[in-house]
Each structure stands twice: as C-alpha cells, then as structure tokens.
C-alpha atoms as one frame of an Amber mdcrd trajectory, in Angstrom:
protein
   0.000   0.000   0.000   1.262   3.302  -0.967   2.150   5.567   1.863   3.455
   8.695   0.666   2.601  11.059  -1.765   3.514  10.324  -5.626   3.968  12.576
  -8.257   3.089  11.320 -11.572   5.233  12.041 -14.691   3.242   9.466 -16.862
   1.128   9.796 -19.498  -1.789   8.490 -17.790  -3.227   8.602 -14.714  -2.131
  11.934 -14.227  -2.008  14.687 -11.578  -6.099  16.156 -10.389  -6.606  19.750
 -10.339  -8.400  20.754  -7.032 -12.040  21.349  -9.324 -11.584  17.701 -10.631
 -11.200  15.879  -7.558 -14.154  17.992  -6.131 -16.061  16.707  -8.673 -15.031
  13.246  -7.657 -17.419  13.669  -4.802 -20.661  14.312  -6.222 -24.223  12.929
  -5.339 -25.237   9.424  -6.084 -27.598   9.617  -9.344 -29.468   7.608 -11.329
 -27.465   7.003 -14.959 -31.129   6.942 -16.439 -32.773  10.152 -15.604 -32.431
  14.067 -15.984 -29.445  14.850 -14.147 -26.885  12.287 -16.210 -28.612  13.450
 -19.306 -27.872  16.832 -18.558 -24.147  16.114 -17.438 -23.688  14.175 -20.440
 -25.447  17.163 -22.685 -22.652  19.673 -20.988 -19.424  17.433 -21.003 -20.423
  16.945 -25.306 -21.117  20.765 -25.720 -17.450  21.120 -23.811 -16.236  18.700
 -26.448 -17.809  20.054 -29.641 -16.578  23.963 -28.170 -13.011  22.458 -27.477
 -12.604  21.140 -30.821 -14.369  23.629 -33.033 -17.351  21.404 -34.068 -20.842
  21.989 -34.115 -24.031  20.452 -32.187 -24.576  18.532 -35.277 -21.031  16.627
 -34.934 -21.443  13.415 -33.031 -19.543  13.087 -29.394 -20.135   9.642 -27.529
 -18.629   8.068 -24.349 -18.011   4.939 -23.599 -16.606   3.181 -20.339 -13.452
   1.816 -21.736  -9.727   2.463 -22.355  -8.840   4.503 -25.406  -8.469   1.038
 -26.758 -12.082   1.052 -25.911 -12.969   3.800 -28.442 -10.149   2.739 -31.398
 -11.702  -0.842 -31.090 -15.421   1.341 -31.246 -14.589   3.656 -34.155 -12.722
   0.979 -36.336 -15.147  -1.919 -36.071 -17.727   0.695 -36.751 -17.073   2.756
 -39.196 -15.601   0.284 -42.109 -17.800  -1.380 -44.629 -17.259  -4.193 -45.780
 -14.686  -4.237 -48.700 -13.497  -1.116 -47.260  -9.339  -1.064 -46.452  -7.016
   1.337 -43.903  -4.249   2.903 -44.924  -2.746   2.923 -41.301   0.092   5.217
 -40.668   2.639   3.255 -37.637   5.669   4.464 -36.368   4.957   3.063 -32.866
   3.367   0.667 -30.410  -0.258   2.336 -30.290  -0.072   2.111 -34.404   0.739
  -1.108 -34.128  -2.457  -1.454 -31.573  -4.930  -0.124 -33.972  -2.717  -2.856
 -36.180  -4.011  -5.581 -33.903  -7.359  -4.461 -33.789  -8.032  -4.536 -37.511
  -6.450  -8.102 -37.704  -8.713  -9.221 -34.588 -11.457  -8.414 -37.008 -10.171
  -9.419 -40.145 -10.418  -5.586 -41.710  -7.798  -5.322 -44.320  -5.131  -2.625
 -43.910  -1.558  -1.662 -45.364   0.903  -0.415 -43.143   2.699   3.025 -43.741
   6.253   3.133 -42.057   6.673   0.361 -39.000   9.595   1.408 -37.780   9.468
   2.826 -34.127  10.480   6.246 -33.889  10.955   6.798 -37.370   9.247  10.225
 -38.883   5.798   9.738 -41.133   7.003   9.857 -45.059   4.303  11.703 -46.680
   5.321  10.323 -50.202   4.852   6.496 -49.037   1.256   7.399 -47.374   0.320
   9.064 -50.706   1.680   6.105 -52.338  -0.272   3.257 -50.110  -3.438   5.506
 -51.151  -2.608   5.300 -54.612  -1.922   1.473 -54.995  -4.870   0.735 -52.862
  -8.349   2.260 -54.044 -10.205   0.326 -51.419  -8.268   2.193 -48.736 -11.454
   4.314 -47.682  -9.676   5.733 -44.748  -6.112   6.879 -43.221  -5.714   6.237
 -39.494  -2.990   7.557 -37.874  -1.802   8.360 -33.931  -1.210  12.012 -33.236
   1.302  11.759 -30.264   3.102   8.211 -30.351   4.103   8.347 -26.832   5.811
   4.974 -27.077   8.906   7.322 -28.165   7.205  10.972 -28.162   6.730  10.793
 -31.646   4.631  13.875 -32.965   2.855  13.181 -36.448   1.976  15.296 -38.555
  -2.083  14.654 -37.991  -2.625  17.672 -40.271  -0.631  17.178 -43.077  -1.453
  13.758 -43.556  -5.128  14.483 -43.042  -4.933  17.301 -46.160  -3.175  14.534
 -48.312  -5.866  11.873 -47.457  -9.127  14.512 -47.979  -7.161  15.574 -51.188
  -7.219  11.905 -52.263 -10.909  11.309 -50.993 -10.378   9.493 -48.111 -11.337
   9.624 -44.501  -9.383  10.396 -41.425  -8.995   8.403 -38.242  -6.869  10.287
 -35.632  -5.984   8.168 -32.656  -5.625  11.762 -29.981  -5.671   9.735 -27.164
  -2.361  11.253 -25.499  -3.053  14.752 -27.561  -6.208  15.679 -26.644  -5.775
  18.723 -24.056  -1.761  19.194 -24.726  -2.440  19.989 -28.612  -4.351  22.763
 -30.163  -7.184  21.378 -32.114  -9.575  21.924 -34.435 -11.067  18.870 -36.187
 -12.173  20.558 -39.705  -8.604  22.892 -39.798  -6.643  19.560 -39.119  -8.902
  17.662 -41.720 -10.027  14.662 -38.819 -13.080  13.031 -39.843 -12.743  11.087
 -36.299 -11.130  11.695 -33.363 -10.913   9.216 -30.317  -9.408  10.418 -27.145
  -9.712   9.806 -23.320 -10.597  11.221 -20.128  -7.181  10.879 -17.778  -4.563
  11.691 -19.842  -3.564  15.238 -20.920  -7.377  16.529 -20.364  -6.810  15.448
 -16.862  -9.184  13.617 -15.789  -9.637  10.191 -14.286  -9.859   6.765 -16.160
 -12.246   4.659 -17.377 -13.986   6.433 -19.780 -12.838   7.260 -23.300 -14.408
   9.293 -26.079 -15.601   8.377 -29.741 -16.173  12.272 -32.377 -17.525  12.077
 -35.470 -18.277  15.087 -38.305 -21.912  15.232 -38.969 -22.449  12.195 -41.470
 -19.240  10.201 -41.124 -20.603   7.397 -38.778 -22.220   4.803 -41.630 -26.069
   3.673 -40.725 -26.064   0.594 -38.956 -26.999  -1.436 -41.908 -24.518  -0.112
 -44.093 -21.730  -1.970 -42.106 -20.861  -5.579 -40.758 -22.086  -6.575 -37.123
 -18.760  -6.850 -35.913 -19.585  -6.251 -32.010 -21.705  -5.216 -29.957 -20.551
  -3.361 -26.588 -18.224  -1.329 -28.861 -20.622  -0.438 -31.704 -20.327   2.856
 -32.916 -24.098   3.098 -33.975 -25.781   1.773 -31.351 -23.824   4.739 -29.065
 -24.313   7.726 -31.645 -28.278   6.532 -31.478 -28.296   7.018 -27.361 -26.307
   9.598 -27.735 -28.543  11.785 -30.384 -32.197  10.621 -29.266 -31.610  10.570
 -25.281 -27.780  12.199 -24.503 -27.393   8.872 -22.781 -25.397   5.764 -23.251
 -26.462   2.084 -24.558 -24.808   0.287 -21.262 -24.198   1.403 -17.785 -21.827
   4.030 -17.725 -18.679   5.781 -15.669 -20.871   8.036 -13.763 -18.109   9.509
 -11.679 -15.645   9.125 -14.896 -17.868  11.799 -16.477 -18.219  13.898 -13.542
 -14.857  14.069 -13.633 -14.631  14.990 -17.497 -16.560  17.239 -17.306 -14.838
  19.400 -14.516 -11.107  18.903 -16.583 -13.010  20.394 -19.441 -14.534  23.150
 -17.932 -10.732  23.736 -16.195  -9.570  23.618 -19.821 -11.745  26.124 -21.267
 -11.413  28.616 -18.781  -7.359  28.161 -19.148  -7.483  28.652 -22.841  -6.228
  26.049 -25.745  -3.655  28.219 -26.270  -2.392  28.699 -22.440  -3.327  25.340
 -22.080  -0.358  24.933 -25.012   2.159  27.030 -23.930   2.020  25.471 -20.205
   2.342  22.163 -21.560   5.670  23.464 -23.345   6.928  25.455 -20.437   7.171
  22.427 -18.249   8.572  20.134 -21.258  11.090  23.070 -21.618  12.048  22.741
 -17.639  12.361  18.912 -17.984  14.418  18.971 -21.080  16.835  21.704 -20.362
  17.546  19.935 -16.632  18.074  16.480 -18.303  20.775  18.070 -20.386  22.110
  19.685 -17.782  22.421  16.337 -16.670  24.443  15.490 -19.510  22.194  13.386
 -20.875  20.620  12.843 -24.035  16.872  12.742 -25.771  15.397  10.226 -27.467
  13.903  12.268 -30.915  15.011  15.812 -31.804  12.634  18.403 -30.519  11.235
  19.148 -33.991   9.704  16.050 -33.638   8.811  15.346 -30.273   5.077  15.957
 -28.517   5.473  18.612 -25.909   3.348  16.193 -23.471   6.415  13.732 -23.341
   9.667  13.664 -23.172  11.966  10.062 -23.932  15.231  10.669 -21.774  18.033
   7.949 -22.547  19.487   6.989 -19.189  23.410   6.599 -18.926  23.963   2.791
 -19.423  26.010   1.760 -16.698  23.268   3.217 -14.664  20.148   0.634 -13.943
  17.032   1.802 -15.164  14.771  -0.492 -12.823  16.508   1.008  -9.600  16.364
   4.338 -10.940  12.704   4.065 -11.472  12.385   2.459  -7.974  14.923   5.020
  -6.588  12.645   8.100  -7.614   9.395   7.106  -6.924  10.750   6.385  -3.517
  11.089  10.333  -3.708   8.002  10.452  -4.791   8.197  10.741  -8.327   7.005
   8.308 -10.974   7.695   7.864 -14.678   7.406   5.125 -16.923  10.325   2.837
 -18.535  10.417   3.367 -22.153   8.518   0.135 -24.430  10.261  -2.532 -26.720
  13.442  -1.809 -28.604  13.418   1.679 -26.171  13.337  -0.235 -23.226  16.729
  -1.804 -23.958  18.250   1.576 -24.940  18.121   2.546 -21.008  14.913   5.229
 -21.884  12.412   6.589 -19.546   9.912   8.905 -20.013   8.472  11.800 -18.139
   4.900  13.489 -18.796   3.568  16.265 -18.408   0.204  15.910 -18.627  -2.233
  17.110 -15.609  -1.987  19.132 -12.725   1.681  19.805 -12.863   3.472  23.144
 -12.493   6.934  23.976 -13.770   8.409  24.236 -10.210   6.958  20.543 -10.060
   8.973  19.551 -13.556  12.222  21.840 -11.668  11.726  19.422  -8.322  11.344
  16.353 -10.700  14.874  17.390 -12.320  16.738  17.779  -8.937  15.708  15.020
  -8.116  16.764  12.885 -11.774  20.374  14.005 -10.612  20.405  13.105  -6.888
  18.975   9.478  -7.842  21.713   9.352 -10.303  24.634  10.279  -7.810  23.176
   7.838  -5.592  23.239   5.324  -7.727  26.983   5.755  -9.149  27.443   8.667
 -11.065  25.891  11.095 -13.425  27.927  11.019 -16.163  26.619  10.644 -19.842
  26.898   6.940 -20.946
C-alpha cells in the first residue's frame, strides 16, 4: 500500500486539479434520468466547443480504455470491402494494427519502424496502390517514443485523395491545439485521464456530422463497442447504450470546464513550459533525448538513461522520492529510456523538483555522467 505522496510524470493517470477531484465527490444519481442526461449534454457541448465542431457533430462516451474507443470507431465505421491505410511508427499504431487483424479488416501499413518520422510520399503512395483504402488512421502523439505526427498534413493529403481520417488523440487531446475541420479529422478518439486530466475509465468516440455509416450499411462486428448503437443514445436521449462511468464523467466534465477557462492556447504554452524545464535539466544532466525536438510531442519527453546506470533502480529510486515515470517500451526499453509526462496538474516548479531530483537518484546510484 502506498504511503506517501507520488507525483506522476506518466502519461496516464495523471495529476487532479483541485475542481476535478471535487467533482469526484458528487451525489449518487441515477445514470437513467435528468441529471446524467444533462451532465452528459454539458461534457459533449465542452467537447464540440473544445474542438471547433458543431451540435450537429457526433460526441459519444463509452466506459473503456482509449483502446475502448479505437476498437469502437474501427469496427464501426468500415464497410465491408473497405481497407485502412494505417500510418505506424509506434506501439499504439501497431495497436490499432491488432485491432483490424482481430477483425479481419484489411489494412496496409505506412512506415513500421518505431520512432521513425511519417514519409508523406509512401502514405500518398499506399493511397494510390490501394483504391479500397477508404480511410487513413494515424496516432497524433506516439508516446511509445514521443513521436509527434503530422495529424494535419497527412489528413490534407488523405481529404485531397478522398479518403477519410482516423486520428488516434488519445495522449493529444488537451496538450495539442485542435480543431477537427482545420486539421482535416473526420474522427477523433481520445480519453478522459490523460492530458485533459481527468480520471480513467472512460474514453471518447467524435464524429463530423455524417461520417458514422447507418447501422446497416456496415458488418455486425460487435456489440458493446458499436459505434451506432452509441451515436443513437447519444442523439435521441444524450445517454449511453450500457451502464456508464458516472463519476468518470463527472470528472470529465470538470477537466473540461478547467480547460476552457485556461485557454487552448495557455493550455499549449504550459504544456511546453514544463517540457522546456524537464528537457533543459536532463541536459544539464548530460544526458541525451530520445527524438530531436522538432519532432517530439510537448506532453512527453523520452530521456536515454546513462547505461552503466540501472534503469529499474532508478525508477524504484525516484518514486521512492516520490516521483514516478514510466520505462520506455520494446526496442526503447533496452536503450536505457524513460519517459516523463507532463500531462495534468503539474506546475513547472513541479517539472524543476522532478529534475533535482533525476540528478540526486543518479549520484546515488553511481554517477551522473553521460553513458
């Protein structure tokens, strides 16, 4: 049992402001009646405001992981016949990968190489050589390395060739400035307890007016995680199919409102003032970053430890200080990185304390010298 006070530096769960954990203590209601309808009414209008959509654009919940909602949107939306051009350079492409294999939904895959930068050319090419490619599905911050793609100009390139856009913003959504018809997204899914900061358990499925296919249009593929049968709910009674993450939306709800208030674009330049504290101190350190910052998300920030220095201690080592971030995945792991978020409730003295602490775990460890 934990029994001191932990700062998380992950992407997910993430720090509560003081308005979100309020909200954690509302009154027990009744998911079927007035009040839910009317919280679920306000956290969509947040949504649609947030990412410059209208009331006819479609915004549904579901009690999930953002797997939850890429599972929801990609079983959903493609007839049958109809291919992805998915765009991978990471672990969560590679999980939207796995889904369309689960379900037997053909797809060509556009890079594959972990931390490698999109090539526009080869995604234009994919399109070309594949005219039942209906869509282009790609993950806006690939925080398996802190990979930023270029959601934009790959969703230009993809209208420009008549196809659809799938934008996996799961990670992005409340660190990024957004605007779903400027960034060409035909679909956006995204969660509640990442950089929005709120808590988990509930992730998000938003459509443009007309992009979700009618029900008969497309294979019965599931049923939990059909897109359809939550748009329907959504539209006729601002409710959900299934029992949902009462509290989860309570909780949404607040981060959004905290969000608006801030402003996308403080809400931005925050985000980058702590990544610029974290990055600056880690050199300092003498140490070295995973991706250049032209390419990085501002969210996240891959830091390769020194090798002679144990990355499973020096996790260990800080959280016993009361700091926790992640160990980098696959072929990162096994380049010594870790990676520190700043997503939620964090302030840049916070990132500053974070960075003091990086060295003194270091020195007591061995030494702080770059590998």
């Amino acid at each position: 049992m934990q029994t001191h006070r932990i700062q998380l530096f992950t992407p997910g769960p993430v720090m509560l402001h003081p308005r979100v954990k309020a909200a954690l203590m509302h009154a027990e209601i009744p998911h079927r009646r007035g009040a839910f309808e009317a919280l679920f009414k306000s956290t969509q209008d947040r949504m649609r405001r947030l990412l410059g959509l209208t009331a006819e654009d479609d915004v549904v919940f579901l009690t999930g992981s953002g797997s939850a909602a890429n599972e929801c949107a990609i079983t959903s939306l493609l007839r049958a016949g109809e291919e992805v051009v998915l765009v991978s350079n990471g672990p969560f492409g590679d999980r939207l990968s796995g889904i369309m294999t689960a379900y037997n939904i053909g797809h060509t895959v556009v890079g594959g190489t972990w931390g490698a930068p999109v090539d526009l050319h080869a995604v234009e090419r994919a399109l070309t050589q594949h005219p039942n490619a209906a869509w282009v599905a790609v993950v806006w911050h690939e925080t398996g390395s802190g990979m930023r793609n270029p959601v934009r100009a790959v969703g230009e390139l993809a209208h420009r060739l008549g196809r659809k856009v799938l934008v996996d913003g799961v990670s992005a959504f409340g660190a990024e400035d957004m605007d779903m018809v400027r960034d060409h997204m035909d679909v956006l899914t995204t969660v509640s307890n990442k950089a929005v900061g709120g808590i988990t358990g509930l992730s998000v499925v938003v459509a443009r007016a007309g992009v979700v296919p009618p029900r008969a249009q497309v294979p019965t593929r599931n049923v939990y995680l059909s897109l359809q049968n939550h748009v329907q709910w959504a539209r006729e009674h601002h409710q959900t199919p299934n029992t949902p993450a009462v509290t989860a939306l309570y909780a949404m709800d607040a981060a959004l409102a905290v969000f608006e208030e801030q402003g996308v674009a403080a809400r931005v330049a925050h985000v980058q003032a702590c990544s610029r504290v974290v990055r600056n101190g880690v050199r300092a350190l003498g140490w070295s970053l995973l991706l250049p910052p032209e390419q990085s998300v501002d969210a996240l920030t891959s830091v390769c430890l020194p090798g002679h220095l144990d990355l499973e201690k020096f996790i260990d080592r800080l959280e016993a200080r009361g700091f926790s971030v992640y160990p980098g995945k696959g072929p990162f792991l096994h380049r010594n990185v870790f990676q520190v978020a700043v997503m939620g409730a964090l302030t840049q003295a916070d990132c500053a304390h974070l960075v003091a602490a990086l060295g003194e775990v270091a020195d007591a460890l061995g030494s702080r010298q770059a590998a």
